[in-house]
mmCIF file of the N, C-alpha and C atoms, coordinates in Angstrom:
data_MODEL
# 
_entry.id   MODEL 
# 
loop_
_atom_site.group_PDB 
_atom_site.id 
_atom_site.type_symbol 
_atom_site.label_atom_id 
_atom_site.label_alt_id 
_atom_site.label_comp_id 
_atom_site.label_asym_id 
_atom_site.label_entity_id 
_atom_site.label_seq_id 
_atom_site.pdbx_PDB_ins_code 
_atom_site.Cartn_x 
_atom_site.Cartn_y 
_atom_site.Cartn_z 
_atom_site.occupancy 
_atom_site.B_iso_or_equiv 
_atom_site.pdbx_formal_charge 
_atom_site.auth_seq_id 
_atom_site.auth_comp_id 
_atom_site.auth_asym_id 
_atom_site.auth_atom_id 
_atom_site.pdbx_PDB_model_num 
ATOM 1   N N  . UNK A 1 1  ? 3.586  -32.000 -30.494 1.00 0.00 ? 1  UNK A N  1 
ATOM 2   C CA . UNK A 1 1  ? 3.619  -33.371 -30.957 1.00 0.00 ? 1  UNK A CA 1 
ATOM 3   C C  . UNK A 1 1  ? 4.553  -34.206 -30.076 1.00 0.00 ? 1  UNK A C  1 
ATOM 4   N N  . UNK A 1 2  ? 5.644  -33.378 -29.501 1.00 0.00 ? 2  UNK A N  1 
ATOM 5   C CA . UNK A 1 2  ? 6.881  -34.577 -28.847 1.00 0.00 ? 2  UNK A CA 1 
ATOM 6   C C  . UNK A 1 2  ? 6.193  -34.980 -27.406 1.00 0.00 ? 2  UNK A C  1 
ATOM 7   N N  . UNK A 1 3  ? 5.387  -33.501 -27.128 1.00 0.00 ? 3  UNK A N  1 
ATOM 8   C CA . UNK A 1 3  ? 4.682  -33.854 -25.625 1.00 0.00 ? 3  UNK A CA 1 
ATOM 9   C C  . UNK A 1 3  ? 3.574  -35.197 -25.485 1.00 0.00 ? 3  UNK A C  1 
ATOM 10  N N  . UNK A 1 4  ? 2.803  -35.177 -26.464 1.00 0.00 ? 4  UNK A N  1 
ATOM 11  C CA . UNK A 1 4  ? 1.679  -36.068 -26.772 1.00 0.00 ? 4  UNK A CA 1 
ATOM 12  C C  . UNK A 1 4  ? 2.307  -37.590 -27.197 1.00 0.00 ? 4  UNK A C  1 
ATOM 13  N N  . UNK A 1 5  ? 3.605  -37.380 -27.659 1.00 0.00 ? 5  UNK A N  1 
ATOM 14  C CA . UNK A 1 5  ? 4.314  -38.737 -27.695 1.00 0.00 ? 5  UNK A CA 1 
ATOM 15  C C  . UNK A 1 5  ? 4.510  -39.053 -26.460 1.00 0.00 ? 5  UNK A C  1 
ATOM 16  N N  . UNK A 1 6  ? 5.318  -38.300 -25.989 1.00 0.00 ? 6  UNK A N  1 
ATOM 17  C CA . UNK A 1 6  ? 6.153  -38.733 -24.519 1.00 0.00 ? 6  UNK A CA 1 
ATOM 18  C C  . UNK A 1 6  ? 4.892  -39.097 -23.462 1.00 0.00 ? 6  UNK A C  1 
ATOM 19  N N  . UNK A 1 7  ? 3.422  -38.314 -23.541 1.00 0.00 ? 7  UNK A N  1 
ATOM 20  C CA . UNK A 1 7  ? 2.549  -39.088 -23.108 1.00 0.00 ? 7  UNK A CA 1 
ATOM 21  C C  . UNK A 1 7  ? 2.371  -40.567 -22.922 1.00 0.00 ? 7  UNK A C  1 
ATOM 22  N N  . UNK A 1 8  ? 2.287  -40.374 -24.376 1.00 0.00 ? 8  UNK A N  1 
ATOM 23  C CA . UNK A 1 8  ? 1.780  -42.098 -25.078 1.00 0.00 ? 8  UNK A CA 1 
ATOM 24  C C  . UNK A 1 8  ? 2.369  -43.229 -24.790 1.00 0.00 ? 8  UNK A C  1 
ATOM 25  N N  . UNK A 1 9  ? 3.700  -42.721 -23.716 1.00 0.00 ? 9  UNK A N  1 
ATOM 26  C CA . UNK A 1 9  ? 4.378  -44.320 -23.635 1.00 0.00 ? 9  UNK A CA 1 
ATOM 27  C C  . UNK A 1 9  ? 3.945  -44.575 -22.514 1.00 0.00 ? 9  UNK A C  1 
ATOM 28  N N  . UNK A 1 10 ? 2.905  -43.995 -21.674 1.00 0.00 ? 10 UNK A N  1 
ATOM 29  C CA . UNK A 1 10 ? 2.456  -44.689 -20.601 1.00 0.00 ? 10 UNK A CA 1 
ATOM 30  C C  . UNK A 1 10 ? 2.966  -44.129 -19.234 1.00 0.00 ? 10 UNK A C  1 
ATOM 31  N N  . UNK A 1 11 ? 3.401  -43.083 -19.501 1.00 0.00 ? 11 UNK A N  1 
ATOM 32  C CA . UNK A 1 11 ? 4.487  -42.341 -17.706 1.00 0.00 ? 11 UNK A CA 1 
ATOM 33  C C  . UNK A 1 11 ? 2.878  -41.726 -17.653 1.00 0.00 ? 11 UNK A C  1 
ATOM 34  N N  . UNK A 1 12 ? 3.082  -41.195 -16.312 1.00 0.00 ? 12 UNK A N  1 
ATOM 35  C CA . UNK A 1 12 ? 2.296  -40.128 -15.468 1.00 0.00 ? 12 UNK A CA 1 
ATOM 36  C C  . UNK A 1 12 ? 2.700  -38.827 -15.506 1.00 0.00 ? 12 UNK A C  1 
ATOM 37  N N  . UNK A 1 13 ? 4.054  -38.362 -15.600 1.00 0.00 ? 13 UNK A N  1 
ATOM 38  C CA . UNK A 1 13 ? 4.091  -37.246 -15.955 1.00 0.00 ? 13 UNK A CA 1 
ATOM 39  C C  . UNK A 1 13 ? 5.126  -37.119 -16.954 1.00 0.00 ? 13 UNK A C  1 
ATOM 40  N N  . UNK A 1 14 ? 5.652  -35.865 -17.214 1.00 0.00 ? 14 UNK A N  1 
ATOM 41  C CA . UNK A 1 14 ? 6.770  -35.311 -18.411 1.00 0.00 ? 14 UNK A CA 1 
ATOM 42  C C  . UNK A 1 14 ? 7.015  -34.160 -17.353 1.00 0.00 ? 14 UNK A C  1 
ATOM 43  N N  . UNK A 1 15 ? 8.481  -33.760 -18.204 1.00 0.00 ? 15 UNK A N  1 
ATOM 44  C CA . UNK A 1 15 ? 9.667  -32.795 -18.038 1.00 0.00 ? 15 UNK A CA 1 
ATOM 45  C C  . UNK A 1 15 ? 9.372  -31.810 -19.517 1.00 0.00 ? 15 UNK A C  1 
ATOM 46  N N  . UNK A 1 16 ? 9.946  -30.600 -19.475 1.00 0.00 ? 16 UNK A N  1 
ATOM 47  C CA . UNK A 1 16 ? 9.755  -30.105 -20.530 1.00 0.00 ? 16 UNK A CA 1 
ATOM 48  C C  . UNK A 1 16 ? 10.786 -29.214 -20.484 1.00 0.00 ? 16 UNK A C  1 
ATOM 49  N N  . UNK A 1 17 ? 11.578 -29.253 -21.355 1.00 0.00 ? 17 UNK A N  1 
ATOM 50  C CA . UNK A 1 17 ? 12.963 -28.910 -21.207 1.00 0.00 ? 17 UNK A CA 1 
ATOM 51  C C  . UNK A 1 17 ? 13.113 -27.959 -22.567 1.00 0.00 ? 17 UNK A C  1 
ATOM 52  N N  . UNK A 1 18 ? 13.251 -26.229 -22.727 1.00 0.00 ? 18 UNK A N  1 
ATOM 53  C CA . UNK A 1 18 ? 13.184 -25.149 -23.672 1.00 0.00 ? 18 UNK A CA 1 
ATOM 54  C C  . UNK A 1 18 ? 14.944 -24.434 -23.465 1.00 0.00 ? 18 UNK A C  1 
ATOM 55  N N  . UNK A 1 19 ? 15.888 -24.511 -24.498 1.00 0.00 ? 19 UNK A N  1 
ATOM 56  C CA . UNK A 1 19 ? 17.041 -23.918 -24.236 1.00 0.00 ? 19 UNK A CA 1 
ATOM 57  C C  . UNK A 1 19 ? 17.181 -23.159 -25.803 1.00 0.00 ? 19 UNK A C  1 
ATOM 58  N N  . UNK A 1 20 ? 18.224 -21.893 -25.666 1.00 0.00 ? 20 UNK A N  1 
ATOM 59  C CA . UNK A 1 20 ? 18.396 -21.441 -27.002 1.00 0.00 ? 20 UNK A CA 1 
ATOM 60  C C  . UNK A 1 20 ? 19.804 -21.828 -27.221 1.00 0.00 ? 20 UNK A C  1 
ATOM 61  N N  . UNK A 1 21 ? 20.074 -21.941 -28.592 1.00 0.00 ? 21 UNK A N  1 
ATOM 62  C CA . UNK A 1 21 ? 21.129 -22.632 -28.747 1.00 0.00 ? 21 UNK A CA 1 
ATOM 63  C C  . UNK A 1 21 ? 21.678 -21.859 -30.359 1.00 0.00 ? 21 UNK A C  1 
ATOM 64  N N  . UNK A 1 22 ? 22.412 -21.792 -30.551 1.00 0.00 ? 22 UNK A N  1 
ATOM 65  C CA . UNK A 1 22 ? 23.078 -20.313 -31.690 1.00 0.00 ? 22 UNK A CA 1 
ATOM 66  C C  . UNK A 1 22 ? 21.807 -20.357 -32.366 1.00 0.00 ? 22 UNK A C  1 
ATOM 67  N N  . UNK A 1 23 ? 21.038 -19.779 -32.210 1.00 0.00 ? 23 UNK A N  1 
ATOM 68  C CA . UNK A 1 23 ? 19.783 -18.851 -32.887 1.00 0.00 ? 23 UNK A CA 1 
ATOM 69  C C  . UNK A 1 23 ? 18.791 -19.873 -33.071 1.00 0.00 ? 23 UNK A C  1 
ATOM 70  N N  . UNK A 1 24 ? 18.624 -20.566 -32.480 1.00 0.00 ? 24 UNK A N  1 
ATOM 71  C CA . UNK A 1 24 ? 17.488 -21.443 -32.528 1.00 0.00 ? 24 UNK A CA 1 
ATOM 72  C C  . UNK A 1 24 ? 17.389 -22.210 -31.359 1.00 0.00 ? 24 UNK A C  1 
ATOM 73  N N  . UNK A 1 25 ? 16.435 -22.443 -31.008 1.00 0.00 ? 25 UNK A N  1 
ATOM 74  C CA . UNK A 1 25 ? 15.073 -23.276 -29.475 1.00 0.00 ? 25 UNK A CA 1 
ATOM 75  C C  . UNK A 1 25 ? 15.297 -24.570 -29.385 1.00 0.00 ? 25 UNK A C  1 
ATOM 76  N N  . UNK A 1 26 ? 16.425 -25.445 -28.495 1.00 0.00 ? 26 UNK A N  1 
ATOM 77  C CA . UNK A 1 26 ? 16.125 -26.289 -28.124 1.00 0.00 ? 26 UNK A CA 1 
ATOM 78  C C  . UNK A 1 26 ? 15.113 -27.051 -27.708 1.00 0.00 ? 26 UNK A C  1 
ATOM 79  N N  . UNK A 1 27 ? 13.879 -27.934 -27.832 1.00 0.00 ? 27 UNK A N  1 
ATOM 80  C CA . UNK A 1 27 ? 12.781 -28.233 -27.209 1.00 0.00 ? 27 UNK A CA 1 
ATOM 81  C C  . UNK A 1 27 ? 12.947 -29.857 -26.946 1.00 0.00 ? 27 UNK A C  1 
ATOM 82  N N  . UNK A 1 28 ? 13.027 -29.996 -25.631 1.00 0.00 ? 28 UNK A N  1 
ATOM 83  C CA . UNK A 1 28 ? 12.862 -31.288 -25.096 1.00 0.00 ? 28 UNK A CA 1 
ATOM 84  C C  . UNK A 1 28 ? 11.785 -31.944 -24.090 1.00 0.00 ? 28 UNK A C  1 
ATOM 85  N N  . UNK A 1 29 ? 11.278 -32.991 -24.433 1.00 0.00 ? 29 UNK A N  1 
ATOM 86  C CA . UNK A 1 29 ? 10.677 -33.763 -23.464 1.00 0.00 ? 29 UNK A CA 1 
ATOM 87  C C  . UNK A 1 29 ? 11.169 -34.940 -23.326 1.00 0.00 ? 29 UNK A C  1 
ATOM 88  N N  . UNK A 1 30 ? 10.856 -35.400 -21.523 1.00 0.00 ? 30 UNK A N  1 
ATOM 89  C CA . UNK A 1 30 ? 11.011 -36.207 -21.335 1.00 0.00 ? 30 UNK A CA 1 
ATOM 90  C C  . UNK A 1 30 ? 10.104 -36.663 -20.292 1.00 0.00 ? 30 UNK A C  1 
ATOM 91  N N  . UNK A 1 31 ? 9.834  -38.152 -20.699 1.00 0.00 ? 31 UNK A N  1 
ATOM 92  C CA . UNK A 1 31 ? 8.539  -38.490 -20.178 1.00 0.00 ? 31 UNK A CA 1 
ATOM 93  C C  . UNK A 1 31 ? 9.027  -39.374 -19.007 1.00 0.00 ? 31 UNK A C  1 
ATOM 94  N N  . UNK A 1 32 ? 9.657  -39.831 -18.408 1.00 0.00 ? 32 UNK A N  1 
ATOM 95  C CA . UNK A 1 32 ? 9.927  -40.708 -16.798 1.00 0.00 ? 32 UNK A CA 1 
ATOM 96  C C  . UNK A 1 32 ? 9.674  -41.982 -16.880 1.00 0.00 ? 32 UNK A C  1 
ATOM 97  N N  . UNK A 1 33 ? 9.521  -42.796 -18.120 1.00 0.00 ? 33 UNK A N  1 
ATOM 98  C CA . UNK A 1 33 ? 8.714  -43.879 -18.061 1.00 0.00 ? 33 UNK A CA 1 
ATOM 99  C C  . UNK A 1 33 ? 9.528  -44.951 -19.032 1.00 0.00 ? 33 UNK A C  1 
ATOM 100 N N  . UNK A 1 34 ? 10.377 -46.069 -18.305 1.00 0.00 ? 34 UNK A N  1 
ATOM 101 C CA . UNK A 1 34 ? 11.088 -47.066 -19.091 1.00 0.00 ? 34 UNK A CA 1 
ATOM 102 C C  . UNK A 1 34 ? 10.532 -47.564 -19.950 1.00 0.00 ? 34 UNK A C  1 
ATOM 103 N N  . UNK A 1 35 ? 10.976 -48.047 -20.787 1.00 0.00 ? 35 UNK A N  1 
ATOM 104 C CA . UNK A 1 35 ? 10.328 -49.109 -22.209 1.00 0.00 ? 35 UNK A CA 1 
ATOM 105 C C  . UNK A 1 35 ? 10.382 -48.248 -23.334 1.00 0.00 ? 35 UNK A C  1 
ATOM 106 N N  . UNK A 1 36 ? 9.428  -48.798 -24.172 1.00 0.00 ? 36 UNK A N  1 
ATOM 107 C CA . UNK A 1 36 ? 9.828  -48.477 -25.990 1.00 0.00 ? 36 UNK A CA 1 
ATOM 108 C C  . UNK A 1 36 ? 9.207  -46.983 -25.862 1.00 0.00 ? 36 UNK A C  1 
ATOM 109 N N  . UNK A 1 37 ? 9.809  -45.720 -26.543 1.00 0.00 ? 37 UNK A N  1 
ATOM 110 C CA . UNK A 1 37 ? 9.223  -44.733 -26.589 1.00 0.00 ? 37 UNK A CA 1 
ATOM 111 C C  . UNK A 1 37 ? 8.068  -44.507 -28.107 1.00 0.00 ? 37 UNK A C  1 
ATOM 112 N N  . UNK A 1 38 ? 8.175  -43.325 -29.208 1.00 0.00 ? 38 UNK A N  1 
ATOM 113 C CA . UNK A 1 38 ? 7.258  -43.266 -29.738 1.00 0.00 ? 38 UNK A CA 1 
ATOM 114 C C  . UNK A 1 38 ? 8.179  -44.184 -31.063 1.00 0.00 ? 38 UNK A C  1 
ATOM 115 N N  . UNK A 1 39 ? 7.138  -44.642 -31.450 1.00 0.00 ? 39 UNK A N  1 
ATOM 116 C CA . UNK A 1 39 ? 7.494  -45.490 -33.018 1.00 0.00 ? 39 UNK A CA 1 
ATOM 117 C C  . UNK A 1 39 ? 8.518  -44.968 -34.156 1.00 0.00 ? 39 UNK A C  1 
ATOM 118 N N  . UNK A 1 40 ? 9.816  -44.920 -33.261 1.00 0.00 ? 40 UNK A N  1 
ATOM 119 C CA . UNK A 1 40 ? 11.245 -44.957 -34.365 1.00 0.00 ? 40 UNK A CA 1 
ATOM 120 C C  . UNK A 1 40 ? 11.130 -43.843 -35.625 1.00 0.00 ? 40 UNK A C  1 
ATOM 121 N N  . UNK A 1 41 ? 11.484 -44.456 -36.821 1.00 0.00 ? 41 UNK A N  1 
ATOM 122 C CA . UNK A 1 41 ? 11.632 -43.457 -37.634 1.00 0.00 ? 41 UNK A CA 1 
ATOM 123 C C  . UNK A 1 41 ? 9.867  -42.415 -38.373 1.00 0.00 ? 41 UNK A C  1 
ATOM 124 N N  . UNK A 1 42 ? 8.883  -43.398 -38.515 1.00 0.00 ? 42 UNK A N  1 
ATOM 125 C CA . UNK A 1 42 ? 8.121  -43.049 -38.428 1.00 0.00 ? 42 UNK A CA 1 
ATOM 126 C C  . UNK A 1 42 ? 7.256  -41.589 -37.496 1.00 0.00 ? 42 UNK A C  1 
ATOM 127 N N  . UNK A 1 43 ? 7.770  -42.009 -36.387 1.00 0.00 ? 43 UNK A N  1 
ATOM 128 C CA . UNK A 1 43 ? 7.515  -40.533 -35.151 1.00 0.00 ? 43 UNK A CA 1 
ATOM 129 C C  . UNK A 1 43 ? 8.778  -39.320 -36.099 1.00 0.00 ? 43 UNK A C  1 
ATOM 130 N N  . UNK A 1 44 ? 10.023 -39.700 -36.428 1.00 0.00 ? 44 UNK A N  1 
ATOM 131 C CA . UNK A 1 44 ? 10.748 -38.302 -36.327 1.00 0.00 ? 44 UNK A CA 1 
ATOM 132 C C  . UNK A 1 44 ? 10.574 -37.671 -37.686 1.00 0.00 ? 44 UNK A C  1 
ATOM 133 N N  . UNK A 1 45 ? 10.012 -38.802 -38.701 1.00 0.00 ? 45 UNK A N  1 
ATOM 134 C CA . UNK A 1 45 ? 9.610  -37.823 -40.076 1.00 0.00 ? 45 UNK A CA 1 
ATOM 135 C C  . UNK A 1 45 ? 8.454  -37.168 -39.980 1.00 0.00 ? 45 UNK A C  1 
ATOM 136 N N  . UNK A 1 46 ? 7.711  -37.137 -39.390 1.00 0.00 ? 46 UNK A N  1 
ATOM 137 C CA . UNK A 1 46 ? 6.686  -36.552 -38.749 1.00 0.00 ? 46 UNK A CA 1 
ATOM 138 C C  . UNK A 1 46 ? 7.018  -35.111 -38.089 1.00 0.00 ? 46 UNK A C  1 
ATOM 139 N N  . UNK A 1 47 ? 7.930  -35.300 -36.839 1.00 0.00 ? 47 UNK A N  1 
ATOM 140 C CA . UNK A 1 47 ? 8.445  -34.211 -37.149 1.00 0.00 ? 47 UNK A CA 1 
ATOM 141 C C  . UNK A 1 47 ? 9.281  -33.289 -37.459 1.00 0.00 ? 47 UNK A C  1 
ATOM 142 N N  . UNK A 1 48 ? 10.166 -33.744 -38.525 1.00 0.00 ? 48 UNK A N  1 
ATOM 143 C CA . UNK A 1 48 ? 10.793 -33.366 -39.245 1.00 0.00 ? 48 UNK A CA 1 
ATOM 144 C C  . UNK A 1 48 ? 10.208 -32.590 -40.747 1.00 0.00 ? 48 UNK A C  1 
ATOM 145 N N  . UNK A 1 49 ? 8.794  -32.819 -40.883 1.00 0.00 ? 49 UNK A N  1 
ATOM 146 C CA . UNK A 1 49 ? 7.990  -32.362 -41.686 1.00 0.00 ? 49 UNK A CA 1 
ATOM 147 C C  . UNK A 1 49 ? 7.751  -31.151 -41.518 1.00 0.00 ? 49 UNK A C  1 
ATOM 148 N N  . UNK A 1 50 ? 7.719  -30.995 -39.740 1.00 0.00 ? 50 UNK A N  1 
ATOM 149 C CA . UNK A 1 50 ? 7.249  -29.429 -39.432 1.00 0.00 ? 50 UNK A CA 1 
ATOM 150 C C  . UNK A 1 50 ? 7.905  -28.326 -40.137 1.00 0.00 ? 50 UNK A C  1 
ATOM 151 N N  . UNK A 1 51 ? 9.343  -28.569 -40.680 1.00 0.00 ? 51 UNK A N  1 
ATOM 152 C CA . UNK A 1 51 ? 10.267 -27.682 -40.657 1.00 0.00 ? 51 UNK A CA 1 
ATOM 153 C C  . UNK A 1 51 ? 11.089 -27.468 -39.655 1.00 0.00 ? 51 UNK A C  1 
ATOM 154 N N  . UNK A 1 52 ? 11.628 -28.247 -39.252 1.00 0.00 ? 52 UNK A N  1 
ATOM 155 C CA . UNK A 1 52 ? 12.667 -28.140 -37.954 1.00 0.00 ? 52 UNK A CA 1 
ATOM 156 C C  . UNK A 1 52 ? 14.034 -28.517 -38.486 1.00 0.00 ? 52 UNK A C  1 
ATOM 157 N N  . UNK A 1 53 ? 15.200 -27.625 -37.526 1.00 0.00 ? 53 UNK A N  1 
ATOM 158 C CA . UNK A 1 53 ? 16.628 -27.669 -38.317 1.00 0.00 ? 53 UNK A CA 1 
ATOM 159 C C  . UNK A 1 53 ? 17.207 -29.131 -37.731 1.00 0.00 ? 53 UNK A C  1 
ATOM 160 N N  . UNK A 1 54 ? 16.747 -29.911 -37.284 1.00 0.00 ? 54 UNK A N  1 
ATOM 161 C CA . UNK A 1 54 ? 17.013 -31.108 -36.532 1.00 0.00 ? 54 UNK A CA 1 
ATOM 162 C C  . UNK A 1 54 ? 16.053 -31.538 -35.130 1.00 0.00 ? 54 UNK A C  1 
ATOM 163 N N  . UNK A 1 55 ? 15.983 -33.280 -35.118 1.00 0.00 ? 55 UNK A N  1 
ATOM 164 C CA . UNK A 1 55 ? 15.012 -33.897 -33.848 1.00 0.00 ? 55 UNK A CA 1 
ATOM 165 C C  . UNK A 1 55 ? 15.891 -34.745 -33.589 1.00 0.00 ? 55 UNK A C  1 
ATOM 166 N N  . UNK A 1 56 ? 15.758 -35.954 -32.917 1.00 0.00 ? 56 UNK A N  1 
ATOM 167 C CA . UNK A 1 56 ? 15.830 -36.760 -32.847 1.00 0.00 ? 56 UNK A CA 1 
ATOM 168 C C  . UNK A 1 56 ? 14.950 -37.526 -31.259 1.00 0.00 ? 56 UNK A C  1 
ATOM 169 N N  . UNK A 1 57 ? 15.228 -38.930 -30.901 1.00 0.00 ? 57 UNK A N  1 
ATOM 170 C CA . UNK A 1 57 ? 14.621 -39.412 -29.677 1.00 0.00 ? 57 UNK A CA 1 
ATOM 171 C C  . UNK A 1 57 ? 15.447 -40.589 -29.351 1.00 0.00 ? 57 UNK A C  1 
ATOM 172 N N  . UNK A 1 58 ? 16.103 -40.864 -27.747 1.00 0.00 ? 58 UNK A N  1 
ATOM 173 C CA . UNK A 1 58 ? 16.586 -41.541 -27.584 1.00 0.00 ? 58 UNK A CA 1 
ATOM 174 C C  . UNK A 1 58 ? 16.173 -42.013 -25.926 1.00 0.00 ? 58 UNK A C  1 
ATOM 175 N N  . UNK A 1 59 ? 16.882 -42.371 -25.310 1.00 0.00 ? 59 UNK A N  1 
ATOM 176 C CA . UNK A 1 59 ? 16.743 -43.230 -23.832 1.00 0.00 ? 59 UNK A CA 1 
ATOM 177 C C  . UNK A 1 59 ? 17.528 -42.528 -22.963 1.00 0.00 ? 59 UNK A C  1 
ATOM 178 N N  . UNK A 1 60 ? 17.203 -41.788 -21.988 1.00 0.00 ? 60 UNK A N  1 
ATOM 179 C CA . UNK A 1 60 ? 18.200 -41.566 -21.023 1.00 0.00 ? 60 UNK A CA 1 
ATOM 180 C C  . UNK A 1 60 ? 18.814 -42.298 -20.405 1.00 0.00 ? 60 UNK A C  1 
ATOM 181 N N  . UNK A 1 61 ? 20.118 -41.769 -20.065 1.00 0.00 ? 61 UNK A N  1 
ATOM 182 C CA . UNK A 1 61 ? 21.419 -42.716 -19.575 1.00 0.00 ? 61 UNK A CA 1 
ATOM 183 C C  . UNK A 1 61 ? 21.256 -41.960 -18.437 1.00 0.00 ? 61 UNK A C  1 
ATOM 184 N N  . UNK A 1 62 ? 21.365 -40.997 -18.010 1.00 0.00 ? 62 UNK A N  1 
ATOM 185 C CA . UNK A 1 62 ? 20.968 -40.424 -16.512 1.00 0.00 ? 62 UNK A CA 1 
ATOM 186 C C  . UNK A 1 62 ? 19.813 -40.515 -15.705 1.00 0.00 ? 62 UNK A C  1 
ATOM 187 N N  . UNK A 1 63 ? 19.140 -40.691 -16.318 1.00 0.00 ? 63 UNK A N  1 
ATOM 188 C CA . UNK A 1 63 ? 17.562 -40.340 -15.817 1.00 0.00 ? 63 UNK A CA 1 
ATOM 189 C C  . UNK A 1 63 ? 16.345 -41.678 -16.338 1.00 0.00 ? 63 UNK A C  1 
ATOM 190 N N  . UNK A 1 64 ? 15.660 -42.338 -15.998 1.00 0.00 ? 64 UNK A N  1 
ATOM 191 C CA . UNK A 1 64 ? 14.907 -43.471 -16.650 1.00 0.00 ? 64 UNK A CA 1 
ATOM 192 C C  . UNK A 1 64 ? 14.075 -42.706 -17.143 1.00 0.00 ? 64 UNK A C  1 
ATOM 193 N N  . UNK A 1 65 ? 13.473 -43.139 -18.552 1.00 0.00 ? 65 UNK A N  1 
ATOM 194 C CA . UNK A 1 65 ? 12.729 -42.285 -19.417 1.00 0.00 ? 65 UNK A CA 1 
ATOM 195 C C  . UNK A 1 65 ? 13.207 -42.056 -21.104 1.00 0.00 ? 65 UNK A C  1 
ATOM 196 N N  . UNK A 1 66 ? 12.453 -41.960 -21.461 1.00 0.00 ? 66 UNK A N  1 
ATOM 197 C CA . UNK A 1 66 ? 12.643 -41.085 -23.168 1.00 0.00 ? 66 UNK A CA 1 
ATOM 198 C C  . UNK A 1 66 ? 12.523 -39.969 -23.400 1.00 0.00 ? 66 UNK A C  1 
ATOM 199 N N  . UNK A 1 67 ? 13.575 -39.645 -24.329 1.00 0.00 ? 67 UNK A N  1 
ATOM 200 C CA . UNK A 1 67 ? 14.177 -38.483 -24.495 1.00 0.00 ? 67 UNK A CA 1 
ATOM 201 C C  . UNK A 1 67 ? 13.616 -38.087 -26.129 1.00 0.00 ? 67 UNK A C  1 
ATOM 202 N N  . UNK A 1 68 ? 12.708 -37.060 -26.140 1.00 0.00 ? 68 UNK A N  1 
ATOM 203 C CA . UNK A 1 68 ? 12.302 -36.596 -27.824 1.00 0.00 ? 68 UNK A CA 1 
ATOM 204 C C  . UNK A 1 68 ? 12.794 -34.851 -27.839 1.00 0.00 ? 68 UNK A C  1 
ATOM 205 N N  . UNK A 1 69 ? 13.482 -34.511 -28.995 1.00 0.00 ? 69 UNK A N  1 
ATOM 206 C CA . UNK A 1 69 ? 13.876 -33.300 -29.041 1.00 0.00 ? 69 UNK A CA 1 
ATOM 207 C C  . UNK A 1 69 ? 13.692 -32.893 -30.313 1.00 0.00 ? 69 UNK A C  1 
ATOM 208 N N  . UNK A 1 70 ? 13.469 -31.446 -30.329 1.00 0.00 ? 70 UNK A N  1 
ATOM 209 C CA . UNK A 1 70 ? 13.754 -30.748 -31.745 1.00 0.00 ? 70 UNK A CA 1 
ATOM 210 C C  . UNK A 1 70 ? 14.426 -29.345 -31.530 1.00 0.00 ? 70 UNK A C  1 
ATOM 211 N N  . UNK A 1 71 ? 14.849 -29.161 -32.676 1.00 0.00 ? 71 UNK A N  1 
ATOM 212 C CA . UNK A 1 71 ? 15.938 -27.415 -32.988 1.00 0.00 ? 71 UNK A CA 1 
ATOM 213 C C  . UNK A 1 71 ? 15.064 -27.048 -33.465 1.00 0.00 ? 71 UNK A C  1 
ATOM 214 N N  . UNK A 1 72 ? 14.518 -25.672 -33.426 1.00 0.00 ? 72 UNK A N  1 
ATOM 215 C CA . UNK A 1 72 ? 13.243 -24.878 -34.365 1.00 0.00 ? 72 UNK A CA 1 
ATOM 216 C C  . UNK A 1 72 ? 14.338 -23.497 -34.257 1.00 0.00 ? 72 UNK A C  1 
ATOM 217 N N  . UNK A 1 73 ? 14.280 -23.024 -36.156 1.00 0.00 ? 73 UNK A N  1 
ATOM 218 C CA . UNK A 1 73 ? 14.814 -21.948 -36.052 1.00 0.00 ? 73 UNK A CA 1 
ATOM 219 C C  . UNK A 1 73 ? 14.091 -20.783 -35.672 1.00 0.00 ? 73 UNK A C  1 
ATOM 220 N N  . UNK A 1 74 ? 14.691 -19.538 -34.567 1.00 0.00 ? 74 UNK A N  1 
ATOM 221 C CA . UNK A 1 74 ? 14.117 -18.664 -34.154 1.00 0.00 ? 74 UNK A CA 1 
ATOM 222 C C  . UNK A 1 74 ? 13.916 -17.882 -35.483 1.00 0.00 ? 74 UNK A C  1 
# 
């Protein structure tokens, strides 16, 4: 779901960024592409529905692009 967002804002490609972190899967994308990413709170209850121990989505300060993440417990 975060990949198909980070699509949707219009970049050409994505980053896909997998780390473990005390017993559970970091999962990040990031799509390369300035402007509004996926639709605010609406996008993260979505997936926050999945069952995930935390998401969130923000703007990179290093890198131009949006930033969508989730914790999934292993």
């Amino acid at each position: 779901m975060a990949l198909l967002a980070a699509l949707g804002d219009g970049g050409q490609r994505i980053t896909v960024h997998v780390a473990d972190q005390d017993g559970a899967a970091l999962v990040m994308a990031l799509s390369h592409q300035d402007g509004p990413g996926p639709s605010g709170e609406a996008f993260l209850e979505e997936i926050a529905a999945l069952g995930v121990l935390s998401c969130g989505a923000d703007t990179g300060r290093d890198e131009p692009g949006n930033r969508l993440w989730a914790l999934l417990e292993l």
